[in-house]
N, C-alpha and C positions, 0 to 999 in steps of 0.2 A: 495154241497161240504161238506166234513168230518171237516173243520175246526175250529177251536174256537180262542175268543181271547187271547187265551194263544199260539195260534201261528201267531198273529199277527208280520210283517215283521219291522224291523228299521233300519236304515244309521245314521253312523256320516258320513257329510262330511268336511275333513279337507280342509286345503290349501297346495299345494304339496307345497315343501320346494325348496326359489327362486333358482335358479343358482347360481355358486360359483360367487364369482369375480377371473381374473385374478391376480395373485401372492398371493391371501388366502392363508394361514395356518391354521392347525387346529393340535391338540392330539387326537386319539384314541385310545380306548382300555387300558389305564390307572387309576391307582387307583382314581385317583382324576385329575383335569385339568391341574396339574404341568407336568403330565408328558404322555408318549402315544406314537404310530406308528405316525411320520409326514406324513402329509397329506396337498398336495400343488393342487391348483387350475390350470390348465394349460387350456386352449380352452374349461374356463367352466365347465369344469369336474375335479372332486376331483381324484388325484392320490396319487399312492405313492415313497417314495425315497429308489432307491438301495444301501446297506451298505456297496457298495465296494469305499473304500478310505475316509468314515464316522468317524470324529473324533471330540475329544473334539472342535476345533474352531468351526467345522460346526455346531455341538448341543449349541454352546454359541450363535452361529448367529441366529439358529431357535425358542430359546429361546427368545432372542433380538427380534424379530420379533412377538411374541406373546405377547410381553410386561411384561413378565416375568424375575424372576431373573436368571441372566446368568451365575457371576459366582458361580465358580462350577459346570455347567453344565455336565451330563453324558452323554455321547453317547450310543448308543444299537446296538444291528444287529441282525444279523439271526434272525428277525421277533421276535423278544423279548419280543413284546405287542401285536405278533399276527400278522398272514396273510391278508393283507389287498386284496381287489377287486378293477378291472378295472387297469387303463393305470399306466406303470412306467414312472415317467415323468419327474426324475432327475437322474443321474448316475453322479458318478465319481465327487463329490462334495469336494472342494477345496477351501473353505472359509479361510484367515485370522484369523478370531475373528473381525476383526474392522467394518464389513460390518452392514446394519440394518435388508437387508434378504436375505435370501436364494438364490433368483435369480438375487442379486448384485458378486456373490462368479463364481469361473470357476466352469463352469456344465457341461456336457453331457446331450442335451435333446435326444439321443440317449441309449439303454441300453444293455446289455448281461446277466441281472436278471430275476430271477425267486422270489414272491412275497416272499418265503422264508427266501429272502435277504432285506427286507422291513426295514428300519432304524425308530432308535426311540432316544427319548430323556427321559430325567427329569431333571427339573431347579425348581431353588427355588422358593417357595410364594415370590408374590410379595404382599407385603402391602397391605391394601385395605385403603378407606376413610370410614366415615360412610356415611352408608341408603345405600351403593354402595348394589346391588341387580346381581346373577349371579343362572346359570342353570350347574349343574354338572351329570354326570353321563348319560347324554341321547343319544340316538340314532343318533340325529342329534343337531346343535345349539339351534334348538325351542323347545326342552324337558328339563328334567329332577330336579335334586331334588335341593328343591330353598335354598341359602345360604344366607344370609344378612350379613351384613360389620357391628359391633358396636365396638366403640372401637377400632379399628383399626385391630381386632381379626374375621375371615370369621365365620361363625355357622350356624345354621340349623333352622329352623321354626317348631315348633308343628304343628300337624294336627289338633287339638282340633277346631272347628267351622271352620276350611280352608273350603271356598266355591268357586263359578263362580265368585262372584265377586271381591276375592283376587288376584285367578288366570288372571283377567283380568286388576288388579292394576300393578305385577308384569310384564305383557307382554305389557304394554305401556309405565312401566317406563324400559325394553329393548327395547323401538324403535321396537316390534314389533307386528305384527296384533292382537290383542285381541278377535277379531271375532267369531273366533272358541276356545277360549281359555277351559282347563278343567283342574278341579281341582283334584288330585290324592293327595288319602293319603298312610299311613301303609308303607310306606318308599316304594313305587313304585319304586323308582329309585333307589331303593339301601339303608342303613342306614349310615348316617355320621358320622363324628367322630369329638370331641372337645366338646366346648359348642352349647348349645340351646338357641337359641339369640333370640326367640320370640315363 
């Protein structure tokens, strides 16, 4: 054979990322986690909501629902955070404001859209506590760039000595597998904005 160890072969293996739950919510495609194309879990699979009859109630309810602040909730449409993929799974949404989600509100789980009509929102920060720990700007819930709660004020974490074993402090105290966990620096996910709260 012609080869050397400089072409020696590697694998990460991750953990795919569980199933939704039925009636999830999620943001994507947003500056930050305030705001985003809605993204609702319907038979397991992440869809998205058509913007025909989308309005301020229904962005106050899907805000409600993510535990974020509602009012003043803004609605979006025409794909305003972007073209989402896979199944349209709510049409013609008809919320009050008083519900706590989205699939309390009169729906259409039939639709007449095209993902161009993809609804979205933005709600306000909600408060945080301190040591509260959260993932912003990732691809899916299990990524992205880590924030810490002091003071009542969200912020960002230095990279300076971030290693596997930070990364895997962070992903237990989310309730989630630590296993595979990895450490990214140099603003992987993006660069934040405020203070640097460690």
């Amino acid at each position: 054979s012609d080869c050397s160890h400089f072409e020696d072969a590697g694998v990460m293996c991750l953990e795919l990322e569980p199933e939704c739950n039925n009636t999830d919510i999620r943001l994507v495609g947003g500056n930050d986690y305030t705001e985003g194309r809605v993204e609702v879990c319907v038979d397991s699979v992440w869809g998205t909501v058509c913007d025909d009859l989308w309005g301020v109630d229904d962005a106050a309810v899907a805000c409600k629902q993510l535990g974020l602040e509602y009012t003043g909730a803004v609605a979006y449409g025409s794909a305003y955070f972007g073209v989402g993929s896979g199944p349209i799974v709510l049409d013609n949404v008809g919320c009050t404001g008083n519900e706590s989600s989205l699939f309390d509100c009169v729906y259409s789980p039939t639709h007449n859209c095209v993902h161009f009509e993809d609804a979205g929102v933005s709600c306000g920060s909600a408060s945080c506590n301190n040591s509260d720990v959260r993932l912003v700007n990732g691809f899916t819930d299990y990524e992205g760039r880590v924030e810490v709660c002091l003071n009542g004020v969200w912020g960002t974490v230095c990279d300076d000595f971030w290693s596997t074993n930070d990364a895997v402090v962070v992903c237990n105290q989310l309730n989630i597998s630590s296993a595979n966990a990895i450490a990214l620096g140099s603003a992987y996910f993006g660069p934040g904005t405020g203070v640097i709260n460690m």
